[in-house]
VOVEX-724428 format. One record per residue (C-alpha): x, y, z. Coordinates in Angstrom, 1 decimal, decimal comma. Layout:
[[X; Y; Z]]
...
This chain:
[[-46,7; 10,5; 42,8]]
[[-47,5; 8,3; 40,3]]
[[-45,3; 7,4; 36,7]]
[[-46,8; 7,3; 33,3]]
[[-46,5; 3,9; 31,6]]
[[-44,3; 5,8; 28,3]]
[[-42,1; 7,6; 31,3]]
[[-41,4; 4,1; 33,0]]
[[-40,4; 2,4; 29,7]]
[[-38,2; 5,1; 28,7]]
[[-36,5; 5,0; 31,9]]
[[-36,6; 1,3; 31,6]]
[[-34,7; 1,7; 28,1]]
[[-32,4; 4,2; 29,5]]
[[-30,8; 2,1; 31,9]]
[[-30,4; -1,1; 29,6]]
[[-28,8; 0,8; 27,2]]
[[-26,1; 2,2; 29,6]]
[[-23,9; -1,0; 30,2]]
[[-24,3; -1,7; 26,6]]
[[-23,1; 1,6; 25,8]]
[[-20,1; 1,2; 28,1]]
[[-19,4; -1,9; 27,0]]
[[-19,0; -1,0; 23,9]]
[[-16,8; 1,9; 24,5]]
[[-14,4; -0,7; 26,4]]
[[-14,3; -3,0; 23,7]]
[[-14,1; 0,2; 21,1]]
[[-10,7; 1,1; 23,3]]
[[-9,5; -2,6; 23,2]]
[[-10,1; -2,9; 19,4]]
[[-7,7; 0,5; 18,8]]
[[-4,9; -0,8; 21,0]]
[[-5,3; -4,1; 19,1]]
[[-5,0; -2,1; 16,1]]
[[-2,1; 0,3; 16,9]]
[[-0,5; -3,1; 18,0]]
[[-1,5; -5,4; 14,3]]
[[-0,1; -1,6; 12,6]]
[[3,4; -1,4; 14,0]]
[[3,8; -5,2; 13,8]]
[[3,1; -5,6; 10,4]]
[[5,5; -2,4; 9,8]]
[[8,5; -4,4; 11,8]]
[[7,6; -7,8; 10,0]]
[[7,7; -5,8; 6,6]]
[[11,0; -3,8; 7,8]]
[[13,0; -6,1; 9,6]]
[[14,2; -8,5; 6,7]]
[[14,7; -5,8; 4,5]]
[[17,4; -4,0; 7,6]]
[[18,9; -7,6; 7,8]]
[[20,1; -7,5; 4,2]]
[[22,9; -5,9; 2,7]]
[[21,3; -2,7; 0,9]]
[[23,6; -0,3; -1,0]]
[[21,5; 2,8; 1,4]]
[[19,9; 2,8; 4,9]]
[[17,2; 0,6; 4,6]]
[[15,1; 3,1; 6,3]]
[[15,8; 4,8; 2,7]]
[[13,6; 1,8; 1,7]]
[[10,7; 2,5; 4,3]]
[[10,9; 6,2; 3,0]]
[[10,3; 4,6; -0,5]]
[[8,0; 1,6; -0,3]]
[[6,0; 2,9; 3,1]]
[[6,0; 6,8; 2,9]]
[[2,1; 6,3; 3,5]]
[[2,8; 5,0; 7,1]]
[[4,6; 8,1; 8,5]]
[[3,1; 11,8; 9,7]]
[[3,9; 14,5; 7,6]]
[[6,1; 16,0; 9,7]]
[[8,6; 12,3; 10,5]]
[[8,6; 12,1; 6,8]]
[[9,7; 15,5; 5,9]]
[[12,6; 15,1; 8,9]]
[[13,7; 11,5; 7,6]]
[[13,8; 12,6; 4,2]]
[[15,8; 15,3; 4,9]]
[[18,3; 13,5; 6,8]]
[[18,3; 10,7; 4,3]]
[[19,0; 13,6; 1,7]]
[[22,1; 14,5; 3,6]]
[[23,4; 11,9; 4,5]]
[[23,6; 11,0; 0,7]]
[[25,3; 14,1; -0,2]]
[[27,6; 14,1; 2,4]]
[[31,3; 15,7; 1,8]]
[[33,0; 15,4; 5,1]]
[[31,9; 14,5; 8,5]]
[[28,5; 12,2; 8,8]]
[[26,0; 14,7; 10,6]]
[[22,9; 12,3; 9,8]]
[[21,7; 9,2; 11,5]]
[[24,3; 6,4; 12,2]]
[[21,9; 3,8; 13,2]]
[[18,6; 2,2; 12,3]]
[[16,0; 5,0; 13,7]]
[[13,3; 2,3; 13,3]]
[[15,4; -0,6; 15,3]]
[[17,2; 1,6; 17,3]]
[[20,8; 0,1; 16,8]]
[[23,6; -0,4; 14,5]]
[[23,4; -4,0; 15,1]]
[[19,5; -5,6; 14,4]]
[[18,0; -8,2; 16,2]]
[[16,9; -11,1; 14,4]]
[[13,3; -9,9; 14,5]]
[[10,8; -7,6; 16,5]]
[[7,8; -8,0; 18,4]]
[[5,6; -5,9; 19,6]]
[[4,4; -5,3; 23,5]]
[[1,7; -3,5; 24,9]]
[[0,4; 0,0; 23,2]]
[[-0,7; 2,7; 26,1]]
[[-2,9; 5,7; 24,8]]
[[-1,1; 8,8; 25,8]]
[[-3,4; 11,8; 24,4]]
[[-4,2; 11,4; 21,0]]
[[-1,9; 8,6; 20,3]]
[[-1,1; 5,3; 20,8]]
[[3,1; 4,6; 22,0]]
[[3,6; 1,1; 21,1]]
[[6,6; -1,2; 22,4]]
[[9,0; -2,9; 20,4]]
[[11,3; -6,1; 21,7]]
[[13,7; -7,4; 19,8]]
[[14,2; -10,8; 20,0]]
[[18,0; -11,8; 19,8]]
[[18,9; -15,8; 19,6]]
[[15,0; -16,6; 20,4]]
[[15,4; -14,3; 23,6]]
[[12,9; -11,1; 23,5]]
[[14,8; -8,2; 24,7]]
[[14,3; -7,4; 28,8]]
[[12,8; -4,1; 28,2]]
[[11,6; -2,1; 24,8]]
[[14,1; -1,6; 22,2]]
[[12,0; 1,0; 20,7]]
[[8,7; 2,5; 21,7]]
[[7,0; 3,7; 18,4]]
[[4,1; 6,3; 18,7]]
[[1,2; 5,9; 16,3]]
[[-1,9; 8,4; 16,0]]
[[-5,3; 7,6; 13,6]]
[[-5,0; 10,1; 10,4]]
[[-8,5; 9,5; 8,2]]
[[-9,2; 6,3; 9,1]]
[[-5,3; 5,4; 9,0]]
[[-3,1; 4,7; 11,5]]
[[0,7; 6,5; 11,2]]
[[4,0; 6,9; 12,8]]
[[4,3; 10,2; 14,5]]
[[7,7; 9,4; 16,8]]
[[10,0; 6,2; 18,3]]
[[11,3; 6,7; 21,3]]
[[14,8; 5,0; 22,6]]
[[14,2; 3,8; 26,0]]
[[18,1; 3,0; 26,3]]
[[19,1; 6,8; 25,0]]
[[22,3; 7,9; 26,8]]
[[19,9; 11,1; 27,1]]
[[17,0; 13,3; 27,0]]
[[17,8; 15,0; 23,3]]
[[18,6; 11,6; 22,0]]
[[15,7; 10,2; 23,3]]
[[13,6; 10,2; 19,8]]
[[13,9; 10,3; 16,9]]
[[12,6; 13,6; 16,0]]
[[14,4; 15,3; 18,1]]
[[17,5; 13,0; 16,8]]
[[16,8; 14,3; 13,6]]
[[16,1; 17,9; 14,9]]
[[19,8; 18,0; 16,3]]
[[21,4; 16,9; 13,4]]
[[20,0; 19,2; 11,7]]
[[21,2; 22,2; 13,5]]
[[24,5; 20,1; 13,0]]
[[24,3; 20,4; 9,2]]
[[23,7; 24,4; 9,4]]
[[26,8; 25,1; 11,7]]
[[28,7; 22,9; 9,2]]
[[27,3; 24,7; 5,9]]
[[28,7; 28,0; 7,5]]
């Protein structure tokens, strides 16, 4: 049996371009986790001196504000909505008592960022906080981010240290004190 010169080049070709090919798919994949990484720290070192202050609101009010670009549709609509209540409030608080972005009453002196793991379409992030120079043991917060149009966005932070499952994140936080408000309304 015997191979045609244009067969044995293209076969030639085919197989150098392979690695390369994978290669660049594992660099592709380091690049986003870099990304989803750079994102969330840039939110935190944005965020955290403004949570430090003394702000007449939440200061996740002010990320609602100043970054309402940086959250999915549907986080933004639930935040907002919680913020809203909590503003109008005429009797017992049934909206967020703690910093849904630092996960405590109480802030660290800053946050740093961990690894980010793909899980599906999205990237979950995790957040230390570093208390006098000391980073936090575990996660204080796990933020999930997904790519929207070329953009990356906060879709969900999760609360490793949640007492339990339906106060594990924050949408589902936000979900519960919702139904809260309706039974209150009544």
């Amino acid at each position: 049996m015997r191979i045609s010169k244009t067969t044995a080049c293209w076969n030639l070709l085919l197989l150098l371009a392979i690695p390369c090919s994978v290669g660049a798919q594992a660099k592709s994949a380091q690049d986003t986790h870099k990304s989803a990484g750079e994102f969330v720290q840039q939110f935190y070192d944005w965020y955290v001196p403004r949570a430090l202050k003394h702000n007449a609101g939440p200061a996740s009010d002010l990320a609602l504000k100043y970054k309402d670009r940086v959250f999915s549709p549907k986080l933004f609509r639930a935040l907002k909505e919680d913020s809203d209540a909590q503003a109008n409030v005429n009797g017992p608080i049934v909206a967020l008592d703690f910093d849904p972005f630092l996960a405590s009453q109480d802030p660290a002196e800053r946050y740093e960022v961990g690894k980010a793991t793909r899980k599906g379409d999205s990237y979950w992030v995790d957040v230390y906080g570093i208390w006098s120079g000391k980073k936090s043991e575990k996660a204080d917060v796990v933020a999930e981010v997904a790519r929207n149009d070329g953009r990356w966005l906060f879709v969900n932070f999760y609360y490793p240290s949640a007492a339990s499952p339906r106060s594990g994140d924050l949408l589902s936080v936000l979900a519960l004190l919702q139904e809260d408000r309706q039974k209150y309304a009544k």
